[in-house]
C-alpha positions in Angstrom: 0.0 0.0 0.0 2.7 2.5 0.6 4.6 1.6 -2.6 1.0 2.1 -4.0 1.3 6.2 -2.1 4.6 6.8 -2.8 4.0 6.0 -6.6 1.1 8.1 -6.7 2.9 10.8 -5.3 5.8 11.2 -7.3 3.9 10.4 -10.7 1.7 13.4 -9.9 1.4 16.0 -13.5 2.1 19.2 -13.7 5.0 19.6 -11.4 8.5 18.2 -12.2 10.3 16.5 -9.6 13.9 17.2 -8.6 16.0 14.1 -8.3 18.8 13.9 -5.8 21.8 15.1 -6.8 25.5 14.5 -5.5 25.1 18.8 -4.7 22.0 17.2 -2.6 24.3 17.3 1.2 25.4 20.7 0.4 22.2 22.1 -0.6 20.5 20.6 2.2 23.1 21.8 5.0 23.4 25.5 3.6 19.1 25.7 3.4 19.1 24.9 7.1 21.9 27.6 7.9 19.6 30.4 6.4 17.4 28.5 8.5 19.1 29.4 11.4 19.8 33.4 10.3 16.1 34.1 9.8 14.8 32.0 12.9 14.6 35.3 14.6 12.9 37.1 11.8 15.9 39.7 11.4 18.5 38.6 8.3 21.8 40.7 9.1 24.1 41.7 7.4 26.7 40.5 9.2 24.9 37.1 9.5 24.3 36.6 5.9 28.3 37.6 5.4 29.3 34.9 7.8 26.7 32.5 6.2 29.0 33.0 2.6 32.4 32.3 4.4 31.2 29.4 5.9 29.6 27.6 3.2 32.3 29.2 1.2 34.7 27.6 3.4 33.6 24.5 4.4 33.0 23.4 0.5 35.9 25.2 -0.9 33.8 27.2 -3.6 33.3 30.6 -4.7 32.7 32.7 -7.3 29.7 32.3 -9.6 29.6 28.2 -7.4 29.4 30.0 -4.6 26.2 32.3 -5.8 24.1 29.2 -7.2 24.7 27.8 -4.1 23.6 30.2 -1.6 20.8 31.4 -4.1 19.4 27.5 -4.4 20.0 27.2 -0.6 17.9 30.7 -0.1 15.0 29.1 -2.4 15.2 25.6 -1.0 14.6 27.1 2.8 11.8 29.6 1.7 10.0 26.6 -0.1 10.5 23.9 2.9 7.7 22.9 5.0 9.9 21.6 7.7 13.4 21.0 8.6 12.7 16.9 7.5 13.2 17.6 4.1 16.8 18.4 4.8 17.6 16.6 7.8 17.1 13.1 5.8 19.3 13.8 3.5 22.1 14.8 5.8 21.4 11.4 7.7 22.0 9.5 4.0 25.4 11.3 3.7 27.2 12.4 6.8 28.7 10.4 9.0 28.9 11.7 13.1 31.8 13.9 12.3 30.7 15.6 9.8 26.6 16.0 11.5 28.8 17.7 14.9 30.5 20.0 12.6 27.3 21.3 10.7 26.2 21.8 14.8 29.2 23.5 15.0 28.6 26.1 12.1 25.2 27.0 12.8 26.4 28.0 16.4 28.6 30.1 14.7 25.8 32.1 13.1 23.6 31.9 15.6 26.5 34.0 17.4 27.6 35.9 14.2 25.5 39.2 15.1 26.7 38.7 18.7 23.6 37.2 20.0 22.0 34.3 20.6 17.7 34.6 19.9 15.8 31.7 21.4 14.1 31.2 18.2 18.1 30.6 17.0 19.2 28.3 19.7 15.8 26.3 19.2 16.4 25.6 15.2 19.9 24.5 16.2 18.3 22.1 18.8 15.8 20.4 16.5 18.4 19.9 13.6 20.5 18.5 15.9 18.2 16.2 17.3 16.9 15.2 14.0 20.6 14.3 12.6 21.1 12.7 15.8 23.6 15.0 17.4 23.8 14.3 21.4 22.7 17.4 23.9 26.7 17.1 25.3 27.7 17.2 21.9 25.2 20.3 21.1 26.2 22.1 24.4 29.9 21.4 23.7 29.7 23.1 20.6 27.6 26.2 21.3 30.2 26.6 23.8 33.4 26.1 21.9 31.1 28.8 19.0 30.7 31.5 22.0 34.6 30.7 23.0 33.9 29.7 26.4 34.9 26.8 28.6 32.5 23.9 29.3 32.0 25.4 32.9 31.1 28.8 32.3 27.9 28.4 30.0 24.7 26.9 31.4 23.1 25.9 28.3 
């Protein structure tokens, strides 16, 4: 029966379907950082500055790469329903390491305009729960992103 749903859906007219590409992790991981910089409902700046170096960065593009990217990102995020979408395909291609460093990075915007909105801190909290991130390992890294030691930050 769901073979029956799920053949239904994806054979429906008028729309065409996007297949999963190899660009598919990278896509998915920069749509949840602009995730993170609108959470609060203010897109700075220096957030969306910070969110081009660190994709920039972590994928070693720029240049015209570096534009589709962030611009596909942008429109994947503004058409998502919820964070599922992208937080499957993360669990099909990262392994642990690379799930606590995409923690890592969205602490670092969620701190890139020098505070930390709730709305922020929750995003982080459900991506990392969905992609299986542990609350030490969450905590550990929103601490190491504000540059304080384990025993100095309550979160």
């Amino acid at each position: 029966m769901l073979d029956r749903i799920r053949k239904f859906l994806t054979n429906l007219p008028g729309e065409e379907r996007s297949k999963p590409t190899d660009d598919a992790p990278r896509l998915a991981a920069a749509a949840l950082l602009f995730h993170v910089i609108d959470a609060d409902g203010v897109r700075g700046e220096e957030e969306m500055k910070r969110l081009r170096a660190l994709v920039a960065d972590t994928y070693g593009i720029s240049g015209r790469e570096l534009d589709e990217l962030v611009a596909a990102a942008e429109e994947a995020d503004r058409a998502a329903v919820d964070l599922y979408s992208f937080t499957s395909v993360l669990n099909r291609h990262l392994d642990q390491k690379a799930k606590i460093e995409l923690i890592s990075i969205m602490w670092e915007l969620v701190f890139a305009d020098g505070d930390a909105h709730e709305l922020e801190d929750n995003v982080v909290w459900r991506v990392a729960e969905l992609i299986g991130v542990e609350r030490e390992e969450r905590i550990a890294m929103r601490r190491r992103s504000r540059g304080k030691p384990a025993a100095e930050d309550g979160a």
